[in-house]
C-alpha positions in Angstrom: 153.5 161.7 -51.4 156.1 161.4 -48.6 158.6 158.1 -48.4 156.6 155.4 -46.0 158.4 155.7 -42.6 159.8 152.2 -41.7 158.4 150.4 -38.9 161.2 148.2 -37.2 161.6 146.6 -33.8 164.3 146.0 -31.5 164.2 142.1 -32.8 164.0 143.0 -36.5 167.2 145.4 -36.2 169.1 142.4 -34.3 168.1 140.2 -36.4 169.4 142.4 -39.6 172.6 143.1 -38.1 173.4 139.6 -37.2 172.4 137.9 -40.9 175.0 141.1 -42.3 177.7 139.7 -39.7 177.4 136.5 -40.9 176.8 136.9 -44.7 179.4 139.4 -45.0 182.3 136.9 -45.8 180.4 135.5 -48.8 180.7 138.7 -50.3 184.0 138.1 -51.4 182.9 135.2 -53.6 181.0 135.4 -57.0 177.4 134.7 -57.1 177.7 131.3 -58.7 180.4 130.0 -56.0 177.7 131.6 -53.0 175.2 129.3 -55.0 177.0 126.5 -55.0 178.1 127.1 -51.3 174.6 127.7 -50.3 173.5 124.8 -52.0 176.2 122.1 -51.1 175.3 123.3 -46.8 171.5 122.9 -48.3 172.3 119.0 -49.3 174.6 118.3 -46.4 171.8 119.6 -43.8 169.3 117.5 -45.8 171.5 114.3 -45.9 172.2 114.1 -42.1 168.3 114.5 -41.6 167.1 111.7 -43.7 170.2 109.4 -42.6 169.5 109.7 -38.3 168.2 107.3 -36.7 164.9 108.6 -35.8 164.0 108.6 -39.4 164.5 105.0 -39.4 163.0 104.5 -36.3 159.7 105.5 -37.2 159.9 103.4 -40.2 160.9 100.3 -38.0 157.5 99.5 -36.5 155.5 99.1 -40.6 154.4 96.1 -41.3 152.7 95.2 -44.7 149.1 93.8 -44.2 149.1 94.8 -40.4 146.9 97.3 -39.5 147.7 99.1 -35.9 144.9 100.3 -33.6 145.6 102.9 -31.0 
């Protein structure tokens, strides 16, 4: 059996080359400091979503014992 020829598009082979561009710095670090890299931009990016102000604001309008018809 021959090797599978690979099937990629003009937007998979941009795509490819642009996540090597930008992951190629991290290859100077170990693995644990890329984890702990990857994970502290992970919590930051999940931090600044739950404290915006349209979180809140959705949260704003609940009242207990109300119920709201559309």
């Amino acid at each position: 059996m021959g090797r599978r020829p690979k099937f990629t598009t003009p937007l998979t082979r941009l795509r490819d080359t642009l996540v090597k561009y930008i992951v190629r710095p991290l290859d100077v670090f170990s693995p644990s400091v890329r984890f702990l890299i990857g994970f502290s931009i992970l919590v930051l990016i999940t931090s600044l979503l739950l404290f915006t102000n349209y979180a809140s604001a959705i949260n704003a309008e609940y009242r207990y014992g109300t119920h709201i018809q559309a």
